[in-house]
PDB file with one MODEL, atoms N, CA, C and O in Angstrom:
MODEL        1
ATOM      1  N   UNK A   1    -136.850 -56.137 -24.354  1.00  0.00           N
ATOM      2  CA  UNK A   1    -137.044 -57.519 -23.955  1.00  0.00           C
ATOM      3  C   UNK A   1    -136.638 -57.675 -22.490  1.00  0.00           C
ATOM      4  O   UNK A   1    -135.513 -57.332 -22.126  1.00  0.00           O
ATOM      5  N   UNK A   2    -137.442 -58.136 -21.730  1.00  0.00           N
ATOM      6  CA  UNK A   2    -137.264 -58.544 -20.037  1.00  0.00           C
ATOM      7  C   UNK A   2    -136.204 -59.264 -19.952  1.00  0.00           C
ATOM      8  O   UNK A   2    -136.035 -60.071 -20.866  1.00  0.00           O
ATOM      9  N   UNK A   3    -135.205 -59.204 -18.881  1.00  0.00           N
ATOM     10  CA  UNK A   3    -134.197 -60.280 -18.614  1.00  0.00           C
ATOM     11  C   UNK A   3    -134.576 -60.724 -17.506  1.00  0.00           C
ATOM     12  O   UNK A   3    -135.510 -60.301 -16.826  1.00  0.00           O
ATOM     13  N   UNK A   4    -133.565 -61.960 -17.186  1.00  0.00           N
ATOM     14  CA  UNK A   4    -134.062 -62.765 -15.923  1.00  0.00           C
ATOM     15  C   UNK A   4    -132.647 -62.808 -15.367  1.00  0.00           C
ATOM     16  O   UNK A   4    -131.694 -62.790 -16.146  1.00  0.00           O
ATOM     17  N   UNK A   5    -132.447 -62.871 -13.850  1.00  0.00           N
ATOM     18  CA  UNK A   5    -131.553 -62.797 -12.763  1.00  0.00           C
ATOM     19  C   UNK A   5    -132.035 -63.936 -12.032  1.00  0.00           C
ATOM     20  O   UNK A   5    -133.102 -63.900 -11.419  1.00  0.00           O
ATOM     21  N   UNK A   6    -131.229 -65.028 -12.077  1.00  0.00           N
ATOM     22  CA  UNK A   6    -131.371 -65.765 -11.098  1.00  0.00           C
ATOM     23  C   UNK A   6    -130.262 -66.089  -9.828  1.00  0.00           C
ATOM     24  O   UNK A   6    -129.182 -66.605 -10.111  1.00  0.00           O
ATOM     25  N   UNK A   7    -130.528 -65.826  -8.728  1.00  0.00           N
ATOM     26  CA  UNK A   7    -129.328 -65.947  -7.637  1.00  0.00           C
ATOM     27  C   UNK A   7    -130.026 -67.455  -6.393  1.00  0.00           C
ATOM     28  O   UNK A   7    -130.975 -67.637  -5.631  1.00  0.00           O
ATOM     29  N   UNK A   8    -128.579 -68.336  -6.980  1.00  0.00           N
ATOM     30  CA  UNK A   8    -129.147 -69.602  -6.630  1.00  0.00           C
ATOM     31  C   UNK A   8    -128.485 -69.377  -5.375  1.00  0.00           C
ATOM     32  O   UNK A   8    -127.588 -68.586  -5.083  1.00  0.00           O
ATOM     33  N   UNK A   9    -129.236 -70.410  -4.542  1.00  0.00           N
ATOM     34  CA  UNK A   9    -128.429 -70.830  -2.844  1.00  0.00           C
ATOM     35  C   UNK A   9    -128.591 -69.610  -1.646  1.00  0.00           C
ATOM     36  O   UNK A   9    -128.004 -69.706  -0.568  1.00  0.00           O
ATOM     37  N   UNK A  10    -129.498 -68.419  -2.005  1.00  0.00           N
ATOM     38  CA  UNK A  10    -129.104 -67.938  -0.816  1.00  0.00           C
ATOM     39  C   UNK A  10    -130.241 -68.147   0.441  1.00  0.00           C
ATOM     40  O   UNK A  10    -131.381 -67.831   0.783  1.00  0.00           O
ATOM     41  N   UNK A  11    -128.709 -69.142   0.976  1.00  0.00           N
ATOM     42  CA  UNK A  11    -129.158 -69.928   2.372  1.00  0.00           C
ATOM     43  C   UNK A  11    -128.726 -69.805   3.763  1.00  0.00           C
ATOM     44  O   UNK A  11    -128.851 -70.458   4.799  1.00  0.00           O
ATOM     45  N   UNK A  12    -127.960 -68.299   3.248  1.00  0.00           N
ATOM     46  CA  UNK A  12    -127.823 -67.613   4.644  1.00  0.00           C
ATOM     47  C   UNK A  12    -128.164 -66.476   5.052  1.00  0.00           C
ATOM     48  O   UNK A  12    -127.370 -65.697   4.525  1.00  0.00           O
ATOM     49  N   UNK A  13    -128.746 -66.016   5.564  1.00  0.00           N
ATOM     50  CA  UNK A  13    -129.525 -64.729   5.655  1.00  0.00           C
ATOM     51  C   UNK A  13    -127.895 -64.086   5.823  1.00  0.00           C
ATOM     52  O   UNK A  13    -127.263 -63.523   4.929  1.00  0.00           O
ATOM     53  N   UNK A  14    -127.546 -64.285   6.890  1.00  0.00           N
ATOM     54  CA  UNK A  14    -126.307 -63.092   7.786  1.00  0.00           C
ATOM     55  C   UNK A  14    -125.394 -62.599   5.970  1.00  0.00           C
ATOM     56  O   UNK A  14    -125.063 -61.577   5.368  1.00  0.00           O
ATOM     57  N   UNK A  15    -125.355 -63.914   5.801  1.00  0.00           N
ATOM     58  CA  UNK A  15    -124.475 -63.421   4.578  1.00  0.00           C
ATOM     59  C   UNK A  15    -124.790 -62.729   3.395  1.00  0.00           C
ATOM     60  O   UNK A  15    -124.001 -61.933   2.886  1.00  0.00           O
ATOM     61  N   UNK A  16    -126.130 -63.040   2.829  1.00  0.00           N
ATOM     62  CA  UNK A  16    -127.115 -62.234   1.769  1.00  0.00           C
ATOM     63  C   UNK A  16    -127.284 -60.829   2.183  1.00  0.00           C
ATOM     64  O   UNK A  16    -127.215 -59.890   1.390  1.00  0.00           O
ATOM     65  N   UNK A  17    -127.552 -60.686   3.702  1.00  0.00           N
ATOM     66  CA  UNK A  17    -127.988 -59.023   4.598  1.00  0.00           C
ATOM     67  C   UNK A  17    -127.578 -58.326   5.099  1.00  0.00           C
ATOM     68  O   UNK A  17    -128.096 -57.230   5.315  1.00  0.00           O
ATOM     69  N   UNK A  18    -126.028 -58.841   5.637  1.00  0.00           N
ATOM     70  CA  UNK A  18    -125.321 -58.266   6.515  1.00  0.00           C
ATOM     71  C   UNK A  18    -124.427 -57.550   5.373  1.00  0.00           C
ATOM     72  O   UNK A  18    -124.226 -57.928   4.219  1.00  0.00           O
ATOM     73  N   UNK A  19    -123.828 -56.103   6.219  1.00  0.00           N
ATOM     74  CA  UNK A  19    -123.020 -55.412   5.377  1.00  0.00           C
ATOM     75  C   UNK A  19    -121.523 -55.856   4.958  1.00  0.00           C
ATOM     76  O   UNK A  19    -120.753 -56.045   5.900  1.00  0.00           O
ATOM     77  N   UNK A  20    -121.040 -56.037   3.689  1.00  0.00           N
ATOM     78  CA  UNK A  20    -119.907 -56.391   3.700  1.00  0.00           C
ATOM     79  C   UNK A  20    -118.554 -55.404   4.017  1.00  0.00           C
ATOM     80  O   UNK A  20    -118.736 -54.634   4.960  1.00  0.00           O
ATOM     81  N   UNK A  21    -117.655 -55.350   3.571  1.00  0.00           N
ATOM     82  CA  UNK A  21    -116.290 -54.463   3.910  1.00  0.00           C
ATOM     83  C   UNK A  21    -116.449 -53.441   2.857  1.00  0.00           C
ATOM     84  O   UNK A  21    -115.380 -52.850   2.703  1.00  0.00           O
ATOM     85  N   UNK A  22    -117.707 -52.858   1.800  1.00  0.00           N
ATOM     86  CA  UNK A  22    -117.812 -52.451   1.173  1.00  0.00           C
ATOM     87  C   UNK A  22    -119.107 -51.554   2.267  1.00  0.00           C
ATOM     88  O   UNK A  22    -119.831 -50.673   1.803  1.00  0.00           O
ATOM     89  N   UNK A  23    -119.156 -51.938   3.493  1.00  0.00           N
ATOM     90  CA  UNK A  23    -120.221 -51.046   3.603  1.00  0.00           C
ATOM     91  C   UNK A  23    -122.171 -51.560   3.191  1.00  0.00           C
ATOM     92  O   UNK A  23    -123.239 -51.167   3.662  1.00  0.00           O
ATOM     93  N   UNK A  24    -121.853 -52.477   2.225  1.00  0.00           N
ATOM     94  CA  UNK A  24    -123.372 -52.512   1.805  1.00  0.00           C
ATOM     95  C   UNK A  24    -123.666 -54.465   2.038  1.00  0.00           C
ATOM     96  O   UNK A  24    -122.806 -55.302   2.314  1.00  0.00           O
ATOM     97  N   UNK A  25    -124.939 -54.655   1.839  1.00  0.00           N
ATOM     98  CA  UNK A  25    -125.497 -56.341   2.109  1.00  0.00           C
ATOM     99  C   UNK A  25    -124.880 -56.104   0.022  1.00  0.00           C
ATOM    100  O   UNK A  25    -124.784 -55.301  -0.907  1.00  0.00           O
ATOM    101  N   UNK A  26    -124.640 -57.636   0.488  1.00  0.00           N
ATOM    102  CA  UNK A  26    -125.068 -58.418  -1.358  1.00  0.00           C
ATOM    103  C   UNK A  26    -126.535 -58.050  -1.632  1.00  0.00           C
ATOM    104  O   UNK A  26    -126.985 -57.777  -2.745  1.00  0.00           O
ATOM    105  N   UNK A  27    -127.227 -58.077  -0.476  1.00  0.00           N
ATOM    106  CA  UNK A  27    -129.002 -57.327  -1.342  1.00  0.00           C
ATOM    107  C   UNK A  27    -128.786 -56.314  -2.404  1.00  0.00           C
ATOM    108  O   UNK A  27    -129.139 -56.138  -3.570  1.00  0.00           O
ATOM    109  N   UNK A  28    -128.018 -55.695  -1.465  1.00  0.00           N
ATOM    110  CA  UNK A  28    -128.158 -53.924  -2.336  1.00  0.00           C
ATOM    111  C   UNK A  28    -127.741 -53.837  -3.437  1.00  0.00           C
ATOM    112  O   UNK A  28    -128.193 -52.947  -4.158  1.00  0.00           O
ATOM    113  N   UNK A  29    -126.544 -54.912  -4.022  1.00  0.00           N
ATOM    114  CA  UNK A  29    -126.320 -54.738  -5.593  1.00  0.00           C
ATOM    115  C   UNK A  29    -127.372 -55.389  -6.382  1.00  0.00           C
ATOM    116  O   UNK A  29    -127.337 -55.406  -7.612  1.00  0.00           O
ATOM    117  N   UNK A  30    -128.480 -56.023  -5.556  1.00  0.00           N
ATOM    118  CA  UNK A  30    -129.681 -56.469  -7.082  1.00  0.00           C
ATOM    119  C   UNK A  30    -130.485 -55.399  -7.295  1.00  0.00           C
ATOM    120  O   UNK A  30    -131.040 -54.659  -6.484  1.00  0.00           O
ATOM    121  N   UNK A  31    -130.486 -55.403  -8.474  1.00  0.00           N
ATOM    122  CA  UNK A  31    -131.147 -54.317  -9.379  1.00  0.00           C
ATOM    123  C   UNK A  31    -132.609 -54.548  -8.715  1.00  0.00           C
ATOM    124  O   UNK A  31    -133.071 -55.602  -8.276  1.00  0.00           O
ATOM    125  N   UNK A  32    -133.211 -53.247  -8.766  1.00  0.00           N
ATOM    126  CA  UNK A  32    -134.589 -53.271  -8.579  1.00  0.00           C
ATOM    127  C   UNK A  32    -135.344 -52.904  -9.968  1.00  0.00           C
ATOM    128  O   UNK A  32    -134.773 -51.870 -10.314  1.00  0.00           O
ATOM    129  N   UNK A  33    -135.982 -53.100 -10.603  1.00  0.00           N
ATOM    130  CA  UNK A  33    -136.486 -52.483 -12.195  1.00  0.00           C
ATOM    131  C   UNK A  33    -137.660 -53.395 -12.302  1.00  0.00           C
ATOM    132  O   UNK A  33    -137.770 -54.513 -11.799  1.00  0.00           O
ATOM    133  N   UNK A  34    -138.587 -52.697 -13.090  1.00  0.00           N
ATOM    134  CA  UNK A  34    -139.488 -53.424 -13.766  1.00  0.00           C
ATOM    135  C   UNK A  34    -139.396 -54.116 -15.267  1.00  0.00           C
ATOM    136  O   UNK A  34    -140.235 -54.838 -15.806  1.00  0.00           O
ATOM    137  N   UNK A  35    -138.241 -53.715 -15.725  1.00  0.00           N
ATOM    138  CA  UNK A  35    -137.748 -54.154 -16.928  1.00  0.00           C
ATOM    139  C   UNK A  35    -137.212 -55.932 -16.978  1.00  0.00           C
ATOM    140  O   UNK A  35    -137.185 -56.465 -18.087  1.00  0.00           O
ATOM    141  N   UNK A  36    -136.925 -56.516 -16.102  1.00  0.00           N
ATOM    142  CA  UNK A  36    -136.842 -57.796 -16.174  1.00  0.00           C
ATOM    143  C   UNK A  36    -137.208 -58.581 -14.592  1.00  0.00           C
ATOM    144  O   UNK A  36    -137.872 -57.915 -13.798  1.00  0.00           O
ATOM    145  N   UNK A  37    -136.852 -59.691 -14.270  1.00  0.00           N
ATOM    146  CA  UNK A  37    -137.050 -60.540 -12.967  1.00  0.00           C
ATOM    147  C   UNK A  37    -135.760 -61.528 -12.259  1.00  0.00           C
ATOM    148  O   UNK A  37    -134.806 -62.198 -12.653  1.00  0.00           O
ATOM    149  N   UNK A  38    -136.191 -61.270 -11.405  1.00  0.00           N
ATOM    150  CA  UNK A  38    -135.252 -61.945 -10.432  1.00  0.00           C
ATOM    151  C   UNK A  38    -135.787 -62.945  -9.666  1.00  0.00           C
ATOM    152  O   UNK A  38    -136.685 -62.700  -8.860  1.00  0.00           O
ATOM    153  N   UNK A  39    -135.136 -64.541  -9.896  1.00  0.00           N
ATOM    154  CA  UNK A  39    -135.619 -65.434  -9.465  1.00  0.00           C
ATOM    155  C   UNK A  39    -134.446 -65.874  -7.984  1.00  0.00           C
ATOM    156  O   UNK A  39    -133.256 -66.116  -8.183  1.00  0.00           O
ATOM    157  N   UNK A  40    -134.918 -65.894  -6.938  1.00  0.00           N
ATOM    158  CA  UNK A  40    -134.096 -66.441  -6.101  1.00  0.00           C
ATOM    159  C   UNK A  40    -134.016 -67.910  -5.439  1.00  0.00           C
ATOM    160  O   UNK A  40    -135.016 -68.156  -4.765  1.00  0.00           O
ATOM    161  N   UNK A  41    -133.218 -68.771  -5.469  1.00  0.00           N
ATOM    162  CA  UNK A  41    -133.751 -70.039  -4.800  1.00  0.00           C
ATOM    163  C   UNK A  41    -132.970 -69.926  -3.514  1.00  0.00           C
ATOM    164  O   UNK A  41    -131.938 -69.271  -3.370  1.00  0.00           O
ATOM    165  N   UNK A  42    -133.846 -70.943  -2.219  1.00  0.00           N
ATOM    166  CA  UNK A  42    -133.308 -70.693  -1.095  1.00  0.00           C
ATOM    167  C   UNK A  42    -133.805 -72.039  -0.307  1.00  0.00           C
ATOM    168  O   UNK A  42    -135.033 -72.109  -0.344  1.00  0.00           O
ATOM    169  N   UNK A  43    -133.267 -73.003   0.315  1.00  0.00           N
ATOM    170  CA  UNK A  43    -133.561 -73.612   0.695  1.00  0.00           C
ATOM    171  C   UNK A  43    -134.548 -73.192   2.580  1.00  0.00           C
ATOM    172  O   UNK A  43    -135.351 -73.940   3.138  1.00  0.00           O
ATOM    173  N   UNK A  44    -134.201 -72.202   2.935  1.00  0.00           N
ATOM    174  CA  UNK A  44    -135.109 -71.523   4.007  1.00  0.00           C
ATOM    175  C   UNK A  44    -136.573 -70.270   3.676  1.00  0.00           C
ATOM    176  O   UNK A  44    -136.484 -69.255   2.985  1.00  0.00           O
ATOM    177  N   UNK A  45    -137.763 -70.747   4.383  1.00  0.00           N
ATOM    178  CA  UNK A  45    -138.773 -70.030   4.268  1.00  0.00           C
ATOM    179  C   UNK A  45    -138.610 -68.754   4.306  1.00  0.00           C
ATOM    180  O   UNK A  45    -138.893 -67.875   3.492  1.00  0.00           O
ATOM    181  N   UNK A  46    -137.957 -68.720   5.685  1.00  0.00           N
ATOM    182  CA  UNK A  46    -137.699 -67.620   6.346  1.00  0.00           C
ATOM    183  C   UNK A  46    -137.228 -66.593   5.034  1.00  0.00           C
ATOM    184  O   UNK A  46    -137.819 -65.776   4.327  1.00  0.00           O
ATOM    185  N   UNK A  47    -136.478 -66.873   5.084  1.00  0.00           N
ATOM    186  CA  UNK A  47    -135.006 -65.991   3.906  1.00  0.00           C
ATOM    187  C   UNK A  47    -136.212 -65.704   2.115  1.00  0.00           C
ATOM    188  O   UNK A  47    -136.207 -64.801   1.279  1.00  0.00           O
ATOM    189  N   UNK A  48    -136.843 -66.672   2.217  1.00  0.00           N
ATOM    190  CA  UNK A  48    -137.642 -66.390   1.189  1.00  0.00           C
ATOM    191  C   UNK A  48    -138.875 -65.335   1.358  1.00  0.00           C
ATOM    192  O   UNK A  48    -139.128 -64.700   0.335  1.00  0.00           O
ATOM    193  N   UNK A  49    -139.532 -65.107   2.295  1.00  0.00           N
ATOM    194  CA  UNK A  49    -140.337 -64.201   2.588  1.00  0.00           C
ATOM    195  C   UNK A  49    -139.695 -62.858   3.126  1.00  0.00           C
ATOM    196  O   UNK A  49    -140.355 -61.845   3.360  1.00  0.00           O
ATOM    197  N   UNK A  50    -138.666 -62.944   3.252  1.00  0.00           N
ATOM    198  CA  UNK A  50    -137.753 -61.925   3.290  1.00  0.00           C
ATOM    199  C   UNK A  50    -137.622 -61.087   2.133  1.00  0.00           C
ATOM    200  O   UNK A  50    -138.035 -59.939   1.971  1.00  0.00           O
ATOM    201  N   UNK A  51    -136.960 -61.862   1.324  1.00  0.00           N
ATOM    202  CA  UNK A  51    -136.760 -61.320  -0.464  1.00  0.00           C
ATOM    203  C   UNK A  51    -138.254 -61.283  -1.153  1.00  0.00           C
ATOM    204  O   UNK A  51    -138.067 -61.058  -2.349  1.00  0.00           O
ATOM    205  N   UNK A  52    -139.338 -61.384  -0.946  1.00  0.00           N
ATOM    206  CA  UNK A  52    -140.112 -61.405  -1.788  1.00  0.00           C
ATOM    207  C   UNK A  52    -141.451 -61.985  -0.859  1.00  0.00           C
ATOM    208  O   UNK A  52    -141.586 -62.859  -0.003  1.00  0.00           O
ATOM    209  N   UNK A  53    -142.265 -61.087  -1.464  1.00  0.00           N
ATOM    210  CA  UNK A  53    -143.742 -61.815  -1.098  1.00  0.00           C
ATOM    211  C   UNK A  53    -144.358 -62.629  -1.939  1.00  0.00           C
ATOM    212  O   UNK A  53    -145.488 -63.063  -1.715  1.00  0.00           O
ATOM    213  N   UNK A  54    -143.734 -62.887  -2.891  1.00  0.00           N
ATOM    214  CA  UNK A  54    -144.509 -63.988  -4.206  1.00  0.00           C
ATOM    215  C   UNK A  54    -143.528 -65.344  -3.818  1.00  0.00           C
ATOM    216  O   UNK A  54    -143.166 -66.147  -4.678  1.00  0.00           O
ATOM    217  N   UNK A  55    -143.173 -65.449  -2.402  1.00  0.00           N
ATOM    218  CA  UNK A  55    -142.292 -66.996  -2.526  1.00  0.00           C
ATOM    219  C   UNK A  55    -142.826 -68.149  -2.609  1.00  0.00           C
ATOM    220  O   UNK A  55    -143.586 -68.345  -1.661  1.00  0.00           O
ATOM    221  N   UNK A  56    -142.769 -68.907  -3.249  1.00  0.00           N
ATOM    222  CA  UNK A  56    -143.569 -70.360  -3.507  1.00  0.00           C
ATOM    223  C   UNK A  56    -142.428 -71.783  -3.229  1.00  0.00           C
ATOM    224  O   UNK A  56    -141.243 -71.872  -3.549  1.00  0.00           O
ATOM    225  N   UNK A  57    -143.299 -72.769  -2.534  1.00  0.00           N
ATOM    226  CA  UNK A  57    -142.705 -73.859  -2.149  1.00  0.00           C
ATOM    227  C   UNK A  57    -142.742 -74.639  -3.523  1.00  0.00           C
ATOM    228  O   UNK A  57    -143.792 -74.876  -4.121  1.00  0.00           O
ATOM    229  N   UNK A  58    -141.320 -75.062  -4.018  1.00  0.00           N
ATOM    230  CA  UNK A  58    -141.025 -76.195  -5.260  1.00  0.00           C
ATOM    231  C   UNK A  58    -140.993 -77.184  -4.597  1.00  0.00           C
ATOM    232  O   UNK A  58    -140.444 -77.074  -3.501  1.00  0.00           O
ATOM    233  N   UNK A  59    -141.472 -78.315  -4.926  1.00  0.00           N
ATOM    234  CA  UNK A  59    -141.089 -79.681  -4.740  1.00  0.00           C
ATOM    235  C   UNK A  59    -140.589 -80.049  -5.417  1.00  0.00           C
ATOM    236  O   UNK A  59    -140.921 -79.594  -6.512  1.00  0.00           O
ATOM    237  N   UNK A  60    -139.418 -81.121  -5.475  1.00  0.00           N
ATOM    238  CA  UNK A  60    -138.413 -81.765  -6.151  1.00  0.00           C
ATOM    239  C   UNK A  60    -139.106 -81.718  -7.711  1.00  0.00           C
ATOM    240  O   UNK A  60    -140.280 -81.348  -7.692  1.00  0.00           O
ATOM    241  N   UNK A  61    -138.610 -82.006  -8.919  1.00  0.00           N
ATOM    242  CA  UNK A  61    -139.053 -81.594 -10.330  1.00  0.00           C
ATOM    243  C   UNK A  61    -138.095 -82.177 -11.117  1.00  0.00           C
ATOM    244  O   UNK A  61    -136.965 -82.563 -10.818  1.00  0.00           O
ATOM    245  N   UNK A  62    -138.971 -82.200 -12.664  1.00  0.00           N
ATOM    246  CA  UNK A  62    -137.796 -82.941 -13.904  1.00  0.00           C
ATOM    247  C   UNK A  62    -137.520 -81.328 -13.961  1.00  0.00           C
ATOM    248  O   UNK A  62    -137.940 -80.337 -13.364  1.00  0.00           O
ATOM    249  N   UNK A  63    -136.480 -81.639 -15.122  1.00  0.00           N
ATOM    250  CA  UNK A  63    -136.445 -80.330 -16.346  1.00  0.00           C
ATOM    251  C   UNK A  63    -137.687 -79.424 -16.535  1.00  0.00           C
ATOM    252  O   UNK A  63    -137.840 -78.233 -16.265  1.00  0.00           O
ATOM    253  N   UNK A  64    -138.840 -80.675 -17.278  1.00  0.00           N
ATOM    254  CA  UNK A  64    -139.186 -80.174 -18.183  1.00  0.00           C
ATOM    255  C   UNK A  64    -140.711 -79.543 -17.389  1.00  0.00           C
ATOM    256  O   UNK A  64    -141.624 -78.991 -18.002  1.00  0.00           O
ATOM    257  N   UNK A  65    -140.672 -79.806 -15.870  1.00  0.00           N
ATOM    258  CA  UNK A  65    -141.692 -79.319 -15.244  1.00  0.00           C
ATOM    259  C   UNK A  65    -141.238 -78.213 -14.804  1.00  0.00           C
ATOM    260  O   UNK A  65    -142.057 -77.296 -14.869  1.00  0.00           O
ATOM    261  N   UNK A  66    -139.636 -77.794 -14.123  1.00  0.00           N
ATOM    262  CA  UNK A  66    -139.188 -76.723 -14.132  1.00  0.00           C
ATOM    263  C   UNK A  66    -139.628 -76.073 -15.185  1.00  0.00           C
ATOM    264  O   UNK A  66    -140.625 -75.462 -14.802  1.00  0.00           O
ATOM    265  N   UNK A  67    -139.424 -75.844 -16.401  1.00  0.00           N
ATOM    266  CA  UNK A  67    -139.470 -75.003 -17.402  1.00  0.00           C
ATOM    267  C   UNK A  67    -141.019 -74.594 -17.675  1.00  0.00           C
ATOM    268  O   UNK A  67    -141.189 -73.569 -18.337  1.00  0.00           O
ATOM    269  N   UNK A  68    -142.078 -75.252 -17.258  1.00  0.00           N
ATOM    270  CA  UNK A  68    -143.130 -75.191 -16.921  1.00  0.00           C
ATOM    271  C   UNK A  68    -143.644 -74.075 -16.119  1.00  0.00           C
ATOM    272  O   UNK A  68    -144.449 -73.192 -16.417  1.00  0.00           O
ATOM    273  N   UNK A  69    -142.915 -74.341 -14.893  1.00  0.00           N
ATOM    274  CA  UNK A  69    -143.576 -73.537 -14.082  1.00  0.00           C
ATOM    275  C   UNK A  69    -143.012 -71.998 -13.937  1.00  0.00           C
ATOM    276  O   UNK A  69    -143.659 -70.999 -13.623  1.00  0.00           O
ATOM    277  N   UNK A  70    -141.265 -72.128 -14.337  1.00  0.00           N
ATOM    278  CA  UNK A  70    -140.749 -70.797 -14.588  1.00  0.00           C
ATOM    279  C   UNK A  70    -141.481 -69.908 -15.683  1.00  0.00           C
ATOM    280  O   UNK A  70    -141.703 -68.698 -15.720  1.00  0.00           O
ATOM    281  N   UNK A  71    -141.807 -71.050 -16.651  1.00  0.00           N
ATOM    282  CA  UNK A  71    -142.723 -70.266 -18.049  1.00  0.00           C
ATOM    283  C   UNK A  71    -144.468 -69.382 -17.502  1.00  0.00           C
ATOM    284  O   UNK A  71    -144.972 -68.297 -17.791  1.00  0.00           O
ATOM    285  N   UNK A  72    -144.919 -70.585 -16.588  1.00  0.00           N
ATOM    286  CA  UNK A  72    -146.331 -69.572 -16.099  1.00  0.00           C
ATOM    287  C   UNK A  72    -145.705 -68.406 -15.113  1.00  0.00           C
ATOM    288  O   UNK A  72    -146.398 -67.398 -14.967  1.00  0.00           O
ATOM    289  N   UNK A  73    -144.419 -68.481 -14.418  1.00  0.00           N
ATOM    290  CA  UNK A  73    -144.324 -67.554 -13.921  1.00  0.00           C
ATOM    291  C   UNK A  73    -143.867 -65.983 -14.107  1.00  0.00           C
ATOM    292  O   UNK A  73    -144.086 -64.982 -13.424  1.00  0.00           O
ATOM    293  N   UNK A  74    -143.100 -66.214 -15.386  1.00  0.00           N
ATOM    294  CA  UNK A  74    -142.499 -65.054 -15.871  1.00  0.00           C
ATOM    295  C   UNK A  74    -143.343 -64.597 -17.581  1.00  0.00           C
ATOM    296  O   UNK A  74    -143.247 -63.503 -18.136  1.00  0.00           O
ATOM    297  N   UNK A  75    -144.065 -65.720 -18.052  1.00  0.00           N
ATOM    298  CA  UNK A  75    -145.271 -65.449 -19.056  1.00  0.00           C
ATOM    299  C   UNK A  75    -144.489 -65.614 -20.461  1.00  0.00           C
ATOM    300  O   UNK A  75    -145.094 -65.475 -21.524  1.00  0.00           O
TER     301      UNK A  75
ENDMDL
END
C-alpha cells in the first residue's frame, strides 16, 4: 500500500537546501521511492519548481475540495 509524506511550509529555500551541521540539506533525508508520495506545500513558486516539476497553484479551498483534489492527484 502507497504512503503519503506531506512536508508543510517549506518557505525557505536557504533552509530546506542549505547543508545543515550534519553536513547534508533537510532535502536529502526525503525518501526518494516509487512506493508512496510526497506532497509539499510552499507558499513560493520558485521553491516549488525546485522540488518538483508537477507543482500546481491551489487557491484558497474548503475541506472537502481539498480532499478532492489530493484524491485526483494521488488516485
Amino acid at each position: 500500500m502507497p504512503w503519503l509524506m506531506i512536508i508543510n511550509n517549506v518557505n525557505d529555500a536557504k533552509e530546506f537546501f542549505q547543508e545543515t551541521h550534519t553536513g547534508k540539506s533537510l532535502r536529502e533525508y526525503v525518501p526518494e521511492t516509487s512506493n508512496g508520495y510526497i506532497l509539499y506545500t510552499t507558499r513560493s513558486r520558485d521553491i516549488g519548481w525546485d522540488l518538483t516539476e508537477d507543482s500546481i497553484d491551489v487557491p484558497f479551498m474548503t475541506h472537502e475540495e481539498a480532499g478532492i483534489l489530493l484524491n485526483a492527484k494521488i488516485g
